[in-house]
Every structure is written in C-alpha cells, then in structure tokens.
C-alpha positions as CSV (number, residue, x, y, z in Angstrom):
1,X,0.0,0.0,0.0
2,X,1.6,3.2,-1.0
3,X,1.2,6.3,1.8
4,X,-1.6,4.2,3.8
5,X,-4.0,3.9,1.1
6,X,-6.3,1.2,0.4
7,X,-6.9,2.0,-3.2
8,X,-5.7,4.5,-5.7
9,X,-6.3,5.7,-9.2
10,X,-4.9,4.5,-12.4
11,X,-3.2,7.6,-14.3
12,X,-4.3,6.0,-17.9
13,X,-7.9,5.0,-16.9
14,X,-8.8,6.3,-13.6
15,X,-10.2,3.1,-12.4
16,X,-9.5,2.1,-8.6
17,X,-7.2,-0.9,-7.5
18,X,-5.4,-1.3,-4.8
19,X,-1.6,0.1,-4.2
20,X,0.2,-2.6,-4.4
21,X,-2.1,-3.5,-8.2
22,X,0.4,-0.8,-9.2
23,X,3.5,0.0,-10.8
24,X,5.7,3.1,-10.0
25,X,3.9,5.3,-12.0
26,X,0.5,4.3,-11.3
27,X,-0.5,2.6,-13.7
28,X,-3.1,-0.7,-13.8
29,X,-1.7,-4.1,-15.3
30,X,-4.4,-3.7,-17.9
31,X,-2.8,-0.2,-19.0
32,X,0.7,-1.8,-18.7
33,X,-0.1,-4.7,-21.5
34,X,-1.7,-2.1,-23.4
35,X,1.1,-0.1,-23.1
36,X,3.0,-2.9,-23.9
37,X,1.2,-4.3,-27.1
38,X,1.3,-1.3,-28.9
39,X,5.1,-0.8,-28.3
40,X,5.7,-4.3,-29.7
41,X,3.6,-3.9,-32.7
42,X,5.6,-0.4,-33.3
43,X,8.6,-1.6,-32.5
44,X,8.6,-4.9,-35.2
45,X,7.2,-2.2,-37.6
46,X,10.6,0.2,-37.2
47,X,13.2,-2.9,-36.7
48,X,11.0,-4.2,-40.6
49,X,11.9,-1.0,-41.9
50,X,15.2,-0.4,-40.8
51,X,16.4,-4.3,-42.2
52,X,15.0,-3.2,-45.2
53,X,16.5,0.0,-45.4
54,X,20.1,-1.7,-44.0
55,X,19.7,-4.6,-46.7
56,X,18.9,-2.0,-49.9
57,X,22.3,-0.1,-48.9
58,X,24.2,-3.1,-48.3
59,X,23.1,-4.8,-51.7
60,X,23.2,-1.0,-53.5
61,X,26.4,0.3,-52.2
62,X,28.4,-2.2,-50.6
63,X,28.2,-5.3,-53.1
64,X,28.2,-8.3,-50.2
65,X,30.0,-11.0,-51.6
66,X,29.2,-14.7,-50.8
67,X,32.3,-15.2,-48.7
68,X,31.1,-12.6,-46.2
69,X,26.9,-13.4,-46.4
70,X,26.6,-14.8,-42.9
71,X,28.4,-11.5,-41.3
72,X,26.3,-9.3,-43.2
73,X,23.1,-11.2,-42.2
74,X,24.2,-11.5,-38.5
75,X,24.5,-7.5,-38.9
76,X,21.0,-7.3,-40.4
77,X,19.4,-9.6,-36.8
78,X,21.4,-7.6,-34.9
79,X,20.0,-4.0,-36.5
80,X,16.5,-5.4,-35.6
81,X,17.1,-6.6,-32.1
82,X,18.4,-3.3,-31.4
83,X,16.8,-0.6,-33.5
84,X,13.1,-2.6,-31.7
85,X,14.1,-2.7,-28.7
86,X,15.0,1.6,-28.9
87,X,11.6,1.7,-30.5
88,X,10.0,0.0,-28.0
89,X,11.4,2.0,-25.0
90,X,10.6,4.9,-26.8
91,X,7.2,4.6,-27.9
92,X,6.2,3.4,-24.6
93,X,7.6,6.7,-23.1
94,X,5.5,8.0,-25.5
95,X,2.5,6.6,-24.4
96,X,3.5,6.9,-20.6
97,X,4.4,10.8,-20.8
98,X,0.9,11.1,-22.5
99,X,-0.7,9.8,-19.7
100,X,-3.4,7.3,-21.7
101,X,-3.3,4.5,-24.1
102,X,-5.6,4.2,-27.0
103,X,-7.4,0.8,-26.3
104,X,-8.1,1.5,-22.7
105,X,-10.9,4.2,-21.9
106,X,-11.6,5.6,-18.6
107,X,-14.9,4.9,-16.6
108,X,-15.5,8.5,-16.5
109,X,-16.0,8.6,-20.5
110,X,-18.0,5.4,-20.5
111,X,-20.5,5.9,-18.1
112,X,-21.1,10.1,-19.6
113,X,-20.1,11.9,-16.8
C-alpha cells in the first residue's frame, strides 16, 4: 500500500485498484499490457523498416560477396534486435508521458459523466 491507502487511481484509466495493483507510476496491469502491445507492434514495424533499409544499402552500395553473407546477415538480426528494442522504450515513453493509451478508456467517459 503506497502512503496508507487502500486504493488508488490509475493515471491511464482512472479506475480504482489497490496500491500494491500498481506500478511506480501508477498505472493498472491492464494499461501496462496495453502499453505494452502497442510498443511491440511499433517496435517490429521500425526494426522491418530499418532491415529493409540496411539490406537496400548493403546490396546497393556495398556489393556483399558470398564469402562474407553470414556476417552481413548476423548485422541485419542484430539491427533489428536493437533498432526494436529503442523503438520499444521509446514509444512506450510515448505513451506513458501522455498519460493514456488508445485501447483503454476511462470509466468516466464510458459511463457520460
């Protein structure tokens, strides 16, 4: 329990759950995997695009030979483990510094008050 509450609000959808429900920022496990699912889906959509952008330059500038392939393609996994993960970190600050996610609404907004 955080500062002798029993419950507290979720910044994302204002519902009430106990402290302890919580992470640091407040925030519901439903508004975490939210969070969370759009940050994946972003993040494969950026690591995609820069392979494919990695790949073009490497096969329109650079020439790969044969000898080298398996370097080259252990650079292009390594680009999209990295350049994801980035995305992910930053498009759920994104979402955190906004203070809502898109798929979860409040119970304000769904009840009309």
């Amino acid at each position: 329990m955080r500062f002798g509450a029993s419950e507290i609000r979720c910044r994302s959808c204002q519902q009430l759950y106990p402290g302890g429900d919580l992470d640091r920022y407040l925030w519901c496990p439903a508004c975490r995997n939210e969070v969370r699912r759009h940050g994946i889906a972003w993040a494969r959509g950026i690591g995609i695009v820069a392979c494919a952008g990695l790949a073009t330059y490497l096969l329109l500038r650079v020439h790969p030979s044969r000898s080298y392939l398996p370097f080259y393609l252990i650079m292009l996994a390594m680009t999209y483990l990295l350049i994801s993960r980035i995305a992910m970190a930053v498009v759920q600050g994104y979402y955190r510094a906004r203070g809502r996610v898109v798929g979860v609404e409040s119970r304000d907004e769904e009840s009309g008050s």
